[in-house]
GUMAR-399666 format. One record per residue (C-alpha): residue in three letters; x, y, z. Coordinates in steps of 0.5 Angstrom, whole numbers. Layout:
<atoms>
rest:ALA, east:X, north:Y, up:Z $
...
</atoms>
This chain:
<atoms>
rest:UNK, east:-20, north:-39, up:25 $
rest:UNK, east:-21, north:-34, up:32 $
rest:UNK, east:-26, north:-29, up:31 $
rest:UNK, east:-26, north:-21, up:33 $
rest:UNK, east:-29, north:-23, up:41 $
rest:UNK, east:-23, north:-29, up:41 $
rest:UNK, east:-17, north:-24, up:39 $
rest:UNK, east:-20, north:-19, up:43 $
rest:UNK, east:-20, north:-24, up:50 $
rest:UNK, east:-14, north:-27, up:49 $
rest:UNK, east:-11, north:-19, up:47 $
rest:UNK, east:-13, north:-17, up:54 $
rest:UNK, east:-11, north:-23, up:58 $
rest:UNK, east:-3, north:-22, up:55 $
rest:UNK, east:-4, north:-14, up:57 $
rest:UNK, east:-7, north:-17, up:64 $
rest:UNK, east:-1, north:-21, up:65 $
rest:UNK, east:3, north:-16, up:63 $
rest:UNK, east:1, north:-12, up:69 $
rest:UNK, east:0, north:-16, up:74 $
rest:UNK, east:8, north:-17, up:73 $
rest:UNK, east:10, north:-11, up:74 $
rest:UNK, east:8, north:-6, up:67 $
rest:UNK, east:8, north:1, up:68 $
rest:UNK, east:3, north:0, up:62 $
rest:UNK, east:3, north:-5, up:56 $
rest:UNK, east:-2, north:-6, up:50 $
rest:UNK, east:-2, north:-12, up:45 $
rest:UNK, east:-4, north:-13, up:39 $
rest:UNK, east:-7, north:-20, up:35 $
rest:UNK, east:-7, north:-22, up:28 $
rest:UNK, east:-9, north:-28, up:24 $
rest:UNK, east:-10, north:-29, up:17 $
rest:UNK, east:-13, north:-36, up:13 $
rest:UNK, east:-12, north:-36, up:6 $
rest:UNK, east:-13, north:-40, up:0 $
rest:UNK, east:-10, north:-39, up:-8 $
rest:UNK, east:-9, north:-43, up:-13 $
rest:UNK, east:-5, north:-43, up:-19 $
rest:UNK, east:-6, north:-45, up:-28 $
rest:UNK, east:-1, north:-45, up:-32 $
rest:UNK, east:-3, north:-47, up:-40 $
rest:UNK, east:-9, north:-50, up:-38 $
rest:UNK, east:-7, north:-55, up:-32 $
rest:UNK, east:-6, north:-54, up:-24 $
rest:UNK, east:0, north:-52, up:-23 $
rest:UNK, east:-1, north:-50, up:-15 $
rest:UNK, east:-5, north:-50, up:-10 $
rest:UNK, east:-4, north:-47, up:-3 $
rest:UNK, east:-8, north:-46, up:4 $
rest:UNK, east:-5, north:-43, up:10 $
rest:UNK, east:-7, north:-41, up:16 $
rest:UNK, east:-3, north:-37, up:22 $
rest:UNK, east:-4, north:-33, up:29 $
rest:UNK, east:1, north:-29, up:33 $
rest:UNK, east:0, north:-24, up:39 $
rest:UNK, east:5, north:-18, up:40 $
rest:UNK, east:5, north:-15, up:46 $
rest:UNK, east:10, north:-8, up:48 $
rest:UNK, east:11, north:-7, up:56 $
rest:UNK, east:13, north:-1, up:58 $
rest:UNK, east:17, north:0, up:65 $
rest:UNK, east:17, north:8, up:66 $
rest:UNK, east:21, north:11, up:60 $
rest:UNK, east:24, north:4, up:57 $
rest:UNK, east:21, north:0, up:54 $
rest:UNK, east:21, north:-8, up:49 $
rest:UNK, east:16, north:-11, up:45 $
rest:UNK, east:16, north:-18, up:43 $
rest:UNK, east:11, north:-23, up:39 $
rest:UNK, east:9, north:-31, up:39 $
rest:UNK, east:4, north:-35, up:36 $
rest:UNK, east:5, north:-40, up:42 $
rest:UNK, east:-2, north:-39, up:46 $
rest:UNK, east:-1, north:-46, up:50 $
rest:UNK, east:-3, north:-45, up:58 $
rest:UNK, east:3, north:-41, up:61 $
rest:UNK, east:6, north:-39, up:55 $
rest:UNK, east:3, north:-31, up:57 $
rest:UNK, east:7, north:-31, up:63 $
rest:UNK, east:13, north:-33, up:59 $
rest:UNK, east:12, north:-28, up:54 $
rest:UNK, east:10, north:-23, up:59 $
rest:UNK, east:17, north:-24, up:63 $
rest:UNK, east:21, north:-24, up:58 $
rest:UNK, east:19, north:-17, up:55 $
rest:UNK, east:19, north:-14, up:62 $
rest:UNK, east:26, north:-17, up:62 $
rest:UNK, east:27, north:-14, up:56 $
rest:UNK, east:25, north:-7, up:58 $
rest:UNK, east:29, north:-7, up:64 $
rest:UNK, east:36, north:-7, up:60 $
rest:UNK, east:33, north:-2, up:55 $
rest:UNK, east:35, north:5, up:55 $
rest:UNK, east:31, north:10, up:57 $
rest:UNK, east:27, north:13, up:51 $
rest:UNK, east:23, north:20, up:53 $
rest:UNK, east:18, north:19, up:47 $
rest:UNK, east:16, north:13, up:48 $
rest:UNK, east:9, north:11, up:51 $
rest:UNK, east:2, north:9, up:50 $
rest:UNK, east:-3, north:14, up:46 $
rest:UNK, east:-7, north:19, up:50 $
rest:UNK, east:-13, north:17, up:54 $
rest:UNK, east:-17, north:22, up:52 $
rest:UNK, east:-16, north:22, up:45 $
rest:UNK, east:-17, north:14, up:44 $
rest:UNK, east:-23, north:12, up:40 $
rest:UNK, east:-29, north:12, up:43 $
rest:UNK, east:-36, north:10, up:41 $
rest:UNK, east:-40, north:5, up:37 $
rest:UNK, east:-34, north:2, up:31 $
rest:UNK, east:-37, north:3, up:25 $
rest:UNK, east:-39, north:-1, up:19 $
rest:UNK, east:-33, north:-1, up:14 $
rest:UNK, east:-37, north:-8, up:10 $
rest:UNK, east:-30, north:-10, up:10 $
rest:UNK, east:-32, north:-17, up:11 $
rest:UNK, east:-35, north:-22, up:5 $
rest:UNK, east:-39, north:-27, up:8 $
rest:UNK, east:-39, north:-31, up:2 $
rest:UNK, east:-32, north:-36, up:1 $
rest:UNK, east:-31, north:-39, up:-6 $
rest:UNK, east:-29, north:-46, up:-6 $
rest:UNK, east:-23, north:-48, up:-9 $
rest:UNK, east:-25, north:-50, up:-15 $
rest:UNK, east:-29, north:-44, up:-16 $
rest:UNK, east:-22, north:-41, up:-16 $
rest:UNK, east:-19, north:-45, up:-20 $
rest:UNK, east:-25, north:-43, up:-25 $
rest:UNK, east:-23, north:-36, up:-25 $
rest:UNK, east:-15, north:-37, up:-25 $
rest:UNK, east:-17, north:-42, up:-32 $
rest:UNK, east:-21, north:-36, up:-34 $
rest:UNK, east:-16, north:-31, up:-33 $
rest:UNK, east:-11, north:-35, up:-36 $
rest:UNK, east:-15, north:-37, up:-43 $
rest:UNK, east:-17, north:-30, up:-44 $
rest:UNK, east:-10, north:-28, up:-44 $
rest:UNK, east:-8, north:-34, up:-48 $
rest:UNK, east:-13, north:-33, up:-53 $
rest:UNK, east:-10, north:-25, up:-55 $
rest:UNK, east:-7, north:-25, up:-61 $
rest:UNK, east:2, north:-25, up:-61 $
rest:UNK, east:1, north:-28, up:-54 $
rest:UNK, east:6, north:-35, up:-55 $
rest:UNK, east:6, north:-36, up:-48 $
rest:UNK, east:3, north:-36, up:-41 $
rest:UNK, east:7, north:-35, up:-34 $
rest:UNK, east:-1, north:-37, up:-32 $
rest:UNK, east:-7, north:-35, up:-28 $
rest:UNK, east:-9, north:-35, up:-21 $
rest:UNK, east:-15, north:-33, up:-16 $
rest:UNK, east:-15, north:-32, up:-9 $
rest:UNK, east:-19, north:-30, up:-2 $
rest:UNK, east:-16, north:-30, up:4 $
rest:UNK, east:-20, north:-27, up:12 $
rest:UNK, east:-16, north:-24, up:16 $
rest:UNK, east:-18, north:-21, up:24 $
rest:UNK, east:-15, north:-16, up:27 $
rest:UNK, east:-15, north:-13, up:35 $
rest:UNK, east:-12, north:-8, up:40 $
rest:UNK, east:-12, north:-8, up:48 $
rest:UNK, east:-8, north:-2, up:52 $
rest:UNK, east:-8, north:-2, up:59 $
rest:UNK, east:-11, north:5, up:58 $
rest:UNK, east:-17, north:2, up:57 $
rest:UNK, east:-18, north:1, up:49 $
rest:UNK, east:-21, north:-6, up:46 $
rest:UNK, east:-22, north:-6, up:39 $
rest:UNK, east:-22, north:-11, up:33 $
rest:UNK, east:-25, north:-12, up:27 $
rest:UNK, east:-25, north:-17, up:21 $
rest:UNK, east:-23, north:-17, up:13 $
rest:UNK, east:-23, north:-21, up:8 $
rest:UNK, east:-19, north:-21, up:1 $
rest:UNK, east:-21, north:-24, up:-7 $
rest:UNK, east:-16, north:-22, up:-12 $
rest:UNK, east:-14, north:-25, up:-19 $
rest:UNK, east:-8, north:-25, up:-24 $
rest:UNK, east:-5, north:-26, up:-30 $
rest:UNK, east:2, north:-26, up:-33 $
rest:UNK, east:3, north:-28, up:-41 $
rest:UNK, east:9, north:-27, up:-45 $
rest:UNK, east:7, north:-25, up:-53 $
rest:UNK, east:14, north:-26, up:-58 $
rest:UNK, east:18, north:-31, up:-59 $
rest:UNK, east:26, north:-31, up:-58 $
rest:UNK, east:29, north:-26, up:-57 $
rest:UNK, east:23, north:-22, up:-59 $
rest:UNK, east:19, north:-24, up:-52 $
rest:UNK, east:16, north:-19, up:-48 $
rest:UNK, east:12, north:-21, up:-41 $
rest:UNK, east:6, north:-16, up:-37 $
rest:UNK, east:1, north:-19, up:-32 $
rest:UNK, east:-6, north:-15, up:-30 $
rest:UNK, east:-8, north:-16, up:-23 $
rest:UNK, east:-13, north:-14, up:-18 $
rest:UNK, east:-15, north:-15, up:-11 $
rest:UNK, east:-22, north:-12, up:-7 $
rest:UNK, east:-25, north:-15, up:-1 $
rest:UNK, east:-31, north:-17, up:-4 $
rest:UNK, east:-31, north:-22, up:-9 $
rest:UNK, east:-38, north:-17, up:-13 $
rest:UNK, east:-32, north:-11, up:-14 $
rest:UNK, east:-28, north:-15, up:-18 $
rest:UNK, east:-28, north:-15, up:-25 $
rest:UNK, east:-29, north:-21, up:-29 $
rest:UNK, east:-24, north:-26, up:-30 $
rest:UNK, east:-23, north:-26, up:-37 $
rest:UNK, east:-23, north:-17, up:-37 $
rest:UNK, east:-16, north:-19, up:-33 $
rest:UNK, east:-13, north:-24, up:-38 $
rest:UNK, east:-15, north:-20, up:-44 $
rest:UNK, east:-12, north:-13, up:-41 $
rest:UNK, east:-5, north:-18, up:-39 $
rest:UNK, east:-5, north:-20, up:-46 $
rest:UNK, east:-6, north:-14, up:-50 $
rest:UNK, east:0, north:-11, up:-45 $
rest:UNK, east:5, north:-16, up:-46 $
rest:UNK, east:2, north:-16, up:-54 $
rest:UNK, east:4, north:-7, up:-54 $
rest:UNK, east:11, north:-8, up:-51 $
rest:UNK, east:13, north:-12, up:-58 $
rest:UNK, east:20, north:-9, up:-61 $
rest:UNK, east:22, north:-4, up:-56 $
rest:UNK, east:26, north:1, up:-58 $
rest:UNK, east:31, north:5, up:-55 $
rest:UNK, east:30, north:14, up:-56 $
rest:UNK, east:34, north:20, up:-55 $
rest:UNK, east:37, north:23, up:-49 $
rest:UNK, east:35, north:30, up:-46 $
rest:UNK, east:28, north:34, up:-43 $
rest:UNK, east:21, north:31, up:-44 $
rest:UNK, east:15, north:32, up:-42 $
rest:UNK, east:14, north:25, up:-38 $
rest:UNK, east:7, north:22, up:-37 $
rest:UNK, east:6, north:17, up:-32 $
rest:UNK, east:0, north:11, up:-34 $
rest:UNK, east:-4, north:10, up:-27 $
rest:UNK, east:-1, north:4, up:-26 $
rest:UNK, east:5, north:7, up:-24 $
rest:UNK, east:4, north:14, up:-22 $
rest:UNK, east:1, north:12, up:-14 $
rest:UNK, east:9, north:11, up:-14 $
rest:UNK, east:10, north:18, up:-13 $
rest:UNK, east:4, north:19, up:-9 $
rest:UNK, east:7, north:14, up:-5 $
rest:UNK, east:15, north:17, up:-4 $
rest:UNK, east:11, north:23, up:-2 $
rest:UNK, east:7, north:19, up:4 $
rest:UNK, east:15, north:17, up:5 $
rest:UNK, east:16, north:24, up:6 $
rest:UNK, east:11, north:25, up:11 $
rest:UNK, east:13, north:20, up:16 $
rest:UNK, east:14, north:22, up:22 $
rest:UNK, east:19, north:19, up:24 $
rest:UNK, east:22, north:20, up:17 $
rest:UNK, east:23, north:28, up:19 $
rest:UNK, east:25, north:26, up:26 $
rest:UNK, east:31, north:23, up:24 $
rest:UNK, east:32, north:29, up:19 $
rest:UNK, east:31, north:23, up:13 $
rest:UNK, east:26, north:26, up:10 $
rest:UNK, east:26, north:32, up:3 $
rest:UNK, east:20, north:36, up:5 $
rest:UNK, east:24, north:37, up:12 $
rest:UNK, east:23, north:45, up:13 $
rest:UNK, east:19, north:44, up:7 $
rest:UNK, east:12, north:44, up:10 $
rest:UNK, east:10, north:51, up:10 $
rest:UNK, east:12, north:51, up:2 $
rest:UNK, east:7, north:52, up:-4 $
rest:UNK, east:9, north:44, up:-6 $
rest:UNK, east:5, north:43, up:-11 $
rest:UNK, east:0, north:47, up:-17 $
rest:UNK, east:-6, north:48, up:-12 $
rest:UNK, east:-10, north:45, up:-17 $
rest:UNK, east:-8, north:39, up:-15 $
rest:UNK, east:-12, north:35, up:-9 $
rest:UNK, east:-10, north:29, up:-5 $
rest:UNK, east:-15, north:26, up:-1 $
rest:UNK, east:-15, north:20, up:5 $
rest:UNK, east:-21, north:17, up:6 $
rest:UNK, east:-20, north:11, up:12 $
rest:UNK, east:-28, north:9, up:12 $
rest:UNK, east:-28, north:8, up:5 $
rest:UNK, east:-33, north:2, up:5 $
rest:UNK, east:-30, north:-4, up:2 $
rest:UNK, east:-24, north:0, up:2 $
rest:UNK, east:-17, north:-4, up:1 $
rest:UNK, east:-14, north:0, up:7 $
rest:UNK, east:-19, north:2, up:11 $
rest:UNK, east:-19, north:2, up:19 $
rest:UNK, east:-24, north:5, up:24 $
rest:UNK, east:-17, north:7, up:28 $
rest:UNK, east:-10, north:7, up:28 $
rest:UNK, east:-5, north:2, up:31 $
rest:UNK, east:-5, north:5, up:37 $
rest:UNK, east:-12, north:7, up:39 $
rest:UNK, east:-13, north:14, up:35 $
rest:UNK, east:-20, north:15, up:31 $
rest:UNK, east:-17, north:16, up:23 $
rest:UNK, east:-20, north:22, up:20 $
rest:UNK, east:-21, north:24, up:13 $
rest:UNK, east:-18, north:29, up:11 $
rest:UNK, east:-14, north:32, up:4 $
rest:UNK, east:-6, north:30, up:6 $
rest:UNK, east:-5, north:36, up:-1 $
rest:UNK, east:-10, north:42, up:-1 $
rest:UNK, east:-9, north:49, up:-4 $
rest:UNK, east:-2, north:47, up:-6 $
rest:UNK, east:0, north:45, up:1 $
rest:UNK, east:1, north:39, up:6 $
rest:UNK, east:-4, north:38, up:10 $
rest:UNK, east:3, north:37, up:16 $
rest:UNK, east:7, north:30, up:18 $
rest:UNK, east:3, north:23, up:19 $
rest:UNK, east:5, north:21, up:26 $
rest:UNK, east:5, north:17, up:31 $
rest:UNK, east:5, north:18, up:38 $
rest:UNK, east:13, north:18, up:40 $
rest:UNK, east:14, north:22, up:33 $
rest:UNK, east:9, north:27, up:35 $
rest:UNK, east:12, north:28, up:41 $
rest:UNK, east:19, north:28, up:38 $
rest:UNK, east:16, north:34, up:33 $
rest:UNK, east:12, north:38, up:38 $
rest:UNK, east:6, north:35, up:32 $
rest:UNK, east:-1, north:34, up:33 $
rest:UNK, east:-2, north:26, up:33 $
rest:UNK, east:-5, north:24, up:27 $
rest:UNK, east:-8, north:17, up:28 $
rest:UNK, east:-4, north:14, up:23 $
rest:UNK, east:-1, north:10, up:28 $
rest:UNK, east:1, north:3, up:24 $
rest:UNK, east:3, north:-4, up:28 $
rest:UNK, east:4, north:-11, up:26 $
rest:UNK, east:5, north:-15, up:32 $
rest:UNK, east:12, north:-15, up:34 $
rest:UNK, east:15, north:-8, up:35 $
rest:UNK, east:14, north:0, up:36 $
rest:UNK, east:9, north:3, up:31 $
rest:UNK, east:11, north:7, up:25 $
rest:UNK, east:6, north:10, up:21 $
rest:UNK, east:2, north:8, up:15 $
rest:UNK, east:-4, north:13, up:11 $
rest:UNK, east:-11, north:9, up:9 $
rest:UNK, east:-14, north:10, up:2 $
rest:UNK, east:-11, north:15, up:-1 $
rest:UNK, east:-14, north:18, up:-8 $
rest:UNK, east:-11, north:25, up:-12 $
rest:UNK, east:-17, north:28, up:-16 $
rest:UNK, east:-18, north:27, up:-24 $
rest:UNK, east:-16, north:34, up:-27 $
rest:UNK, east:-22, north:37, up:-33 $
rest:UNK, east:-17, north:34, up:-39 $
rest:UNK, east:-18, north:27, up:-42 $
rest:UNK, east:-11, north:23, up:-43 $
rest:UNK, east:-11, north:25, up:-50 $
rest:UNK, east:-12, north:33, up:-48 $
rest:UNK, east:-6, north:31, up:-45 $
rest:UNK, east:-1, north:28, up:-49 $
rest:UNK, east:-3, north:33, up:-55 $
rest:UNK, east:0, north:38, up:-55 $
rest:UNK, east:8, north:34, up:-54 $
rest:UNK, east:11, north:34, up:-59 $
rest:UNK, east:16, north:29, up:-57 $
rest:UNK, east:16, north:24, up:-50 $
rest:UNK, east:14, north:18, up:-46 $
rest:UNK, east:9, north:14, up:-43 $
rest:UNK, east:11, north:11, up:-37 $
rest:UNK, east:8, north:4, up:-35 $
rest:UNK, east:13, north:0, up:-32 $
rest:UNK, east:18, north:3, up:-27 $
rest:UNK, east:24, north:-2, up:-24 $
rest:UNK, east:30, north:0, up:-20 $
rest:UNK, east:32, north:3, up:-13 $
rest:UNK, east:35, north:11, up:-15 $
rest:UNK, east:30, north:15, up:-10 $
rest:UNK, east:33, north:19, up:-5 $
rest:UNK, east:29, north:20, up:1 $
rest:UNK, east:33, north:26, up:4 $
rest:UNK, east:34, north:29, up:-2 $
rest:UNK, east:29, north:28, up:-7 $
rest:UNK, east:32, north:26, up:-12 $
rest:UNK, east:29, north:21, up:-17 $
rest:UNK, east:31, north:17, up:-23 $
rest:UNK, east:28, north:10, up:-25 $
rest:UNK, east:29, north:6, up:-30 $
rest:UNK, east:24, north:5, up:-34 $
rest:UNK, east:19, north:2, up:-40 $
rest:UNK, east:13, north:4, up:-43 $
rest:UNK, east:11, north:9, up:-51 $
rest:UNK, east:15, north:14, up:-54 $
rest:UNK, east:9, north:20, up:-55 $
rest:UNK, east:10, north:24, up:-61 $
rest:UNK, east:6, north:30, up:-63 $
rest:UNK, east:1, north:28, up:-59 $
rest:UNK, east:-1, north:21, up:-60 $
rest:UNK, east:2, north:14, up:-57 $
rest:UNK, east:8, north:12, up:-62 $
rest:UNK, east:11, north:5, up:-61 $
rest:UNK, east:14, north:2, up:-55 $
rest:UNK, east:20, north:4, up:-51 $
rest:UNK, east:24, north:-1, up:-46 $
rest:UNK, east:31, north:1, up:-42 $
rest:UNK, east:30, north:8, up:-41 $
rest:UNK, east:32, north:12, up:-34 $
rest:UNK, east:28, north:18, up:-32 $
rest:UNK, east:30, north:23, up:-27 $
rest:UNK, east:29, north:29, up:-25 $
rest:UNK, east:27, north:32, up:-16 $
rest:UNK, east:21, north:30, up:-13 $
rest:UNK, east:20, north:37, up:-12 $
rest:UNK, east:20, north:39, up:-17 $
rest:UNK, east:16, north:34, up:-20 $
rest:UNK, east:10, north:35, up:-15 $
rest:UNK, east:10, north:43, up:-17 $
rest:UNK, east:10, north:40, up:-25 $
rest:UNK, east:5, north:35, up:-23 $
rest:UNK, east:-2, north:36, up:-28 $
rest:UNK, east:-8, north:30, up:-27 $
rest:UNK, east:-13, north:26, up:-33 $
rest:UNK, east:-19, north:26, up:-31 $
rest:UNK, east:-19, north:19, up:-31 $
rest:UNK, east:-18, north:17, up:-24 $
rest:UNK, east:-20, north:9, up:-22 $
rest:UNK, east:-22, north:8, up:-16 $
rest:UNK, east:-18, north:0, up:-15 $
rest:UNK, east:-13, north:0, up:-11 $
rest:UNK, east:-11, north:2, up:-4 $
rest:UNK, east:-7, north:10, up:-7 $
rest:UNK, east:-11, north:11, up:-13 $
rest:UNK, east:-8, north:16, up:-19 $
rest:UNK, east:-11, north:18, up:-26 $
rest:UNK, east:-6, north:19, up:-31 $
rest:UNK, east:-1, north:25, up:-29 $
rest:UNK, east:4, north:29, up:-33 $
rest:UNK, east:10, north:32, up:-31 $
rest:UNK, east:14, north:36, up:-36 $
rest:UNK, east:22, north:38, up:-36 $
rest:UNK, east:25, north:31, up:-33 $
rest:UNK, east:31, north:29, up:-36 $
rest:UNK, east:30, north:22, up:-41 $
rest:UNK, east:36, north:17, up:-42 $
rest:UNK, east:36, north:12, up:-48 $
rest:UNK, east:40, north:7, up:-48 $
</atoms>
């Protein structure tokens, strides 16, 4: 596979071309990725995959019109091809007062700093098989475990570069290890299933094998005999596992080019006391070995730590240039390209900061509700707020974890689940948002 230097070149020999062609200006964007998995299923190897892949983004501008395209063609001539084919494109385009480059002046500059993204040890396939057989064995060896839908282990190295015709070329590369398990514990029409799943860029920071097997099987074990429960409001707490969620529907929100087309529920919302100030939510892009860290933005722009919820108050909207020109905003350096199309807007590592309770002082004192560990369904309303999710997890009841709930729907407003929003102390930093336990008292439960 190409290296950072390589991707780079052939970014900008596509920008070159595209401006001895008549852009008015042009960036490109490369990205290729290697990755190998393999998969057990009781005990026997069920599959092995190994895939490679490139391709090149370029975007033209021809004064305020604009086109972008992609190929993974990089035969001699092909560029031209590419190169004529976007300028085509842009010319019948209609004219967009927005659109363009990043500032100059604001492009990053100096050395690219370390991010120790990239681990220089890559494990051989049969060393995946052994961690994936490990992970399944240990989920397997679970009492109540009947069944397995079996382990896996994978790595993958991806590079990453940018060129603009303004003068910005950088690239950087990354790697990824990750381990599963998924296992099914009952029998009939007892059976229940669960998985547990890590990812991290450096084989070093991952648990053990067996720690993920034995999780997923003592998961899939919990959820047994489900019930149903009564209807009305309860306090709702939701386990890390799938408290990012509502991190995630409020970087949704902040969008820039969600508040732009008027979709987003915090339109008008900005300048409002969103959340209880105890609660911080913080973005930290130079996280090292961080999941999505990134010394600049998909348009150039340095990325900036900062808290995105402080003091009760969001920080402002995560843009991208053509969004901070449409809003009037200041750009943000969340600016997030693939290789084909306009950029839209991504946030890197985002954690919300642990609370001074442990998760049993803060279930204690309900008398009746849920612990939430599963979500499924569609029912988030952008615009308005409005939430509601089926729902999987344990009932609570006075204050201790009773037995497993199944088929229940939670709702309630996005707002008003933020103001509510109260945090354990018992924040992990593992994934790319990171929660600890969060409770949110007042939503409305249904049972089945």
């Amino acid at each position: 596979m190409i290296d950072a230097a390589t991707a780079i070149a052939r970014c900008a020999d596509l920008v070159e071309t595209a401006r001895r062609l008549g852009a008015d200006a042009a960036d490109a964007m490369t990205s290729a990725q290697a990755s190998e998995s393999v998969s057990i299923r009781l005990g026997k190897l069920e599959e092995v995959e190994r895939s490679e892949s490139e391709s090149i983004g370029l975007r033209v501008f021809v004064g305020q019109r604009s086109a972008s395209i992609n190929t993974s063609d990089f035969s001699p001539g092909s560029f031209a091809e590419l190169a004529e084919r976007a300028l085509a494109m842009a010319r019948l385009a209609p004219e967009d007062p927005y659109s363009g480059l990043a500032p100059e002046d604001r492009l990053f500059a100096g050395e690219t700093p370390d991010l120790d993204l990239r681990d220089p040890h890559e494990p051989s396939p049969e060393a995946l098989r052994e961690a994936a057989l490990e992970a399944e064995d240990a989920a397997r060896a679970i009492s109540g475990v009947t069944n397995s839908n079996g382990g896996s282990a994978g790595f993958s190295h991806s590079v990453a570069a940018l060129v603009t015709s303004h003068g910005f070329a950088r690239g950087y590369e990354a790697t990824g290890h990750s381990l599963s398990a998924s296992v099914i514990g009952g029998e009939g029409s007892r059976m229940q299933t669960d998985y547990d799943y890590r990812s991290a860029r450096h084989r070093a920071d991952l648990p053990a094998p067996a720690e993920i097997g034995a999780e997923a099987g003592r998961r899939a074990v919990a959820k047994l005999d489900p019930v149903s429960m009564p209807s009305g409001p309860l306090p709702v707490v939701f386990d890390p596992r799938v408290g990012g969620g509502l991190i995630g529907h409020l970087l949704g929100a902040m969008s820039g080019p969600s508040v732009a087309r008027k979709s987003s529920f915090l339109l008008g919302k900005e300048h409002d006391e969103l959340f209880d100030p105890a609660i911080r939510i913080l973005e930290e892009p130079h996280r090292l070995r961080g999941l999505r860290s990134r010394p600049f933005d998909g348009e150039g722009l340095p990325t900036v730590p900062r808290a995105l919820v402080e003091n009760g108050w969001i920080f402002g909207w995560l843009t991208n240039s053509a969004s901070a020109s449409q809003l009037g905003a200041p750009l943000s350096g969340h600016a997030a390209r693939g290789g084909g199309g306009s950029p839209g807007v991504s946030a890197s590592n985002i954690h919300l900061e642990p609370g001074k309770l442990t998760r049993g002082e803060l279930i204690a004192d309900i008398a009746d509700g849920v612990l939430i560990t599963s979500v499924f369904g569609q029912g988030v309303n952008m615009v308005t707020g409005d939430y509601s999710r089926g729902a999987n997890g344990f009932r609570i009841i006075d204050g201790e974890i009773a037995g497993p709930v199944a088929e229940i729907t939670i709702a309630g407003n996005l707002l008003a689940m933020f103001r509510a929003l109260v945090a354990a102390d018992d924040l992990e930093m593992i994934h790319s948002v990171n929660v600890p336990t969060l409770r949110v008292d007042g939503m409305t439960v249904a049972g089945g």
